[in-house]
N, C-alpha and C positions, 0 to 999 in steps of 0.2 A: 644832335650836336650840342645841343646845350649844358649837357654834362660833359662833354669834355672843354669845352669854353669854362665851365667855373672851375674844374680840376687845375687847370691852366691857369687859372686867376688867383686861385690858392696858394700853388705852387711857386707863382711869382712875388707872392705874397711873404712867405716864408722866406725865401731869399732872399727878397729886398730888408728882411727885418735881422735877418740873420748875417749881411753882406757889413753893419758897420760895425764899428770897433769902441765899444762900452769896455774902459779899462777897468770895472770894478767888477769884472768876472775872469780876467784876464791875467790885472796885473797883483801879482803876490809880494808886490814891496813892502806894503801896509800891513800885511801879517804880524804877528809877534811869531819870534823866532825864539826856541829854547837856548836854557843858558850854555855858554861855552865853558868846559871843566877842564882843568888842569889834569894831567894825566900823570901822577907822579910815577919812574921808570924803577923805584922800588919798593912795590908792592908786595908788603906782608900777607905769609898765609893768615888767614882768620879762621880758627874752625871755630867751627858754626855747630849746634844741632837741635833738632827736633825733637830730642828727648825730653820733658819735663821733668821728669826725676834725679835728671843731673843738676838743676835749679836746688840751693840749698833752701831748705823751707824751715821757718821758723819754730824752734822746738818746743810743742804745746806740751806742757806737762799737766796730768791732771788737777783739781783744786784750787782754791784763791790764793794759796801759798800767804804771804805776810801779807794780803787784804783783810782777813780773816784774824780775830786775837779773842782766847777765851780770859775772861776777865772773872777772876776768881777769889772776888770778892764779893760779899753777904751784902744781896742775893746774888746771886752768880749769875752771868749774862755772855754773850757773844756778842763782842762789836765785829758790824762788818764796814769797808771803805767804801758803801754804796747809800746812792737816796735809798729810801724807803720803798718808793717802786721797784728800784731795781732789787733790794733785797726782800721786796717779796715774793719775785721772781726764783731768785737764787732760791730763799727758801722751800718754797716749795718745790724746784728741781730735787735741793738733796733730800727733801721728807722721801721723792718718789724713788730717786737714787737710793737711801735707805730703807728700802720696802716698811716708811714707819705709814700706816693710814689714816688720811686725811678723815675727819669726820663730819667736820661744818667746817667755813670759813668764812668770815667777815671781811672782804676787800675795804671795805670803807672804811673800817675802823683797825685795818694789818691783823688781823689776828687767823690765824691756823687753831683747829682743834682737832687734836689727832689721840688715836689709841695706842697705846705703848704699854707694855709686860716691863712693868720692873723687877729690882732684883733683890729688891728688900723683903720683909714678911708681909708687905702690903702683897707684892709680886707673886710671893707665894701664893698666898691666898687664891689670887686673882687667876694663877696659872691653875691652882686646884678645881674652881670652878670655870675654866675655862674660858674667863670673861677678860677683858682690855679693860685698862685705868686710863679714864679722857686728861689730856693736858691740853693747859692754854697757852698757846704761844703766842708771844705780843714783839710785835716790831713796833721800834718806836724811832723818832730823829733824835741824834747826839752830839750836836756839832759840823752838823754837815755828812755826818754817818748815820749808822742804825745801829740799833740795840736789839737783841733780843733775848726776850726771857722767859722761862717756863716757870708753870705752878701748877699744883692741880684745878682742875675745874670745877666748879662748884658741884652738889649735889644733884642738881636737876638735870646734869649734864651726864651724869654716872651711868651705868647699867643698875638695873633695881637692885642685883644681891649686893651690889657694895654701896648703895645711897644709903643704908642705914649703917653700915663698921665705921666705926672713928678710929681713923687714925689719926697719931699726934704730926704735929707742925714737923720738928725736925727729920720724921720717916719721908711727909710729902716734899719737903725740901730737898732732901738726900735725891729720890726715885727724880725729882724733876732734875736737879744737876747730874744725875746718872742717863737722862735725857740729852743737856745741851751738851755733853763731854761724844756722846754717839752722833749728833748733828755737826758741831765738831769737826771730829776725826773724817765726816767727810766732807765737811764745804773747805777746809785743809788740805787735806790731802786727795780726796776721790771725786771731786764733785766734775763731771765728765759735761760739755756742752752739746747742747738737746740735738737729736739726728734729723 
């Protein structure tokens, strides 16, 4: 009997707790209630859709367009409208955009040294014994811009069959502006943002 004596003591337990009236479970005055909206009785259709390609998206066209100006005066150079970082960037995108090969490069001091076939009799040469002419490419700051300029690179830099042929100043000047006119044509026109 004394399990049903305490089932009974529980039970009246529960009801006596259960029997008052705690209005803070009860009463829902205190609630916030959502806002009330005006229902206007002439309701434009909206179409809508889920398509993204009906969205007009901004028309990228290849190259820096007028970022980009070849400057074609002695020495001849390439301004670009970027820091130095970022036109070291650029540069090397279009060296790789124009399949030209990087051969050394110097971050610290912007310089790219790349192989290039020119189209002079240096080129000839070069294309007879099947070898590449190193150039230096130097970015420098211009005002808040960059500069770039090609020259040949010294002899230490050469392949051996051409560290001993001299050629004259105005041949390597020619093949290096026949360089920045090809780097150029693509940071202008081709130069595509990396995938």
């Amino acid at each position: 009997m004394p399990i049903k004596l305490l089932l009974s003591l529980i039970t009246l337990t529960l009801i006596a707790c259960s029997a008052g009236k705690d209005s803070r479970y009860r009463d829902t005055e205190a609630l916030e209630r959502p806002p009330v909206l005006a229902i206007s009785k002439h309701i434009e259709a909206v179409e809508c859709c889920d398509d993204v390609a009906a969205v007009p998206k901004e028309k990228r066209t290849p190259g820096l367009g007028d970022q980009v100006e070849l400057v074609a005066t002695k020495p001849m150079h390439i301004k670009i409208k970027q820091s130095p970082e970022n036109a070291w960037n650029t540069l090397g995108l279009a060296l790789k955009q124009s399949e030209i090969k990087i051969t050394d490069q110097e971050r610290d001091q912007n310089r790219y040294y790349v192989a290039y076939r020119p189209a002079s009799f240096l080129g000839g040469l070069v294309n007879h014994l099947n070898k590449d002419v190193i150039y230096l490419l130097n970015i420098t700051p211009d005002n808040g811009q960059s500069r770039i300029s090609a020259e040949l690179a010294n002899v230490n830099e050469q392949n051996t069959a051409l560290a001993h042929f001299d050629s004259d100043d105005e041949e390597a000047r020619s093949d290096a502006e026949d360089l920045l006119h090809r780097l150029y044509e693509t940071l202008h026109d081709d130069l595509k943002e990396p995938q």
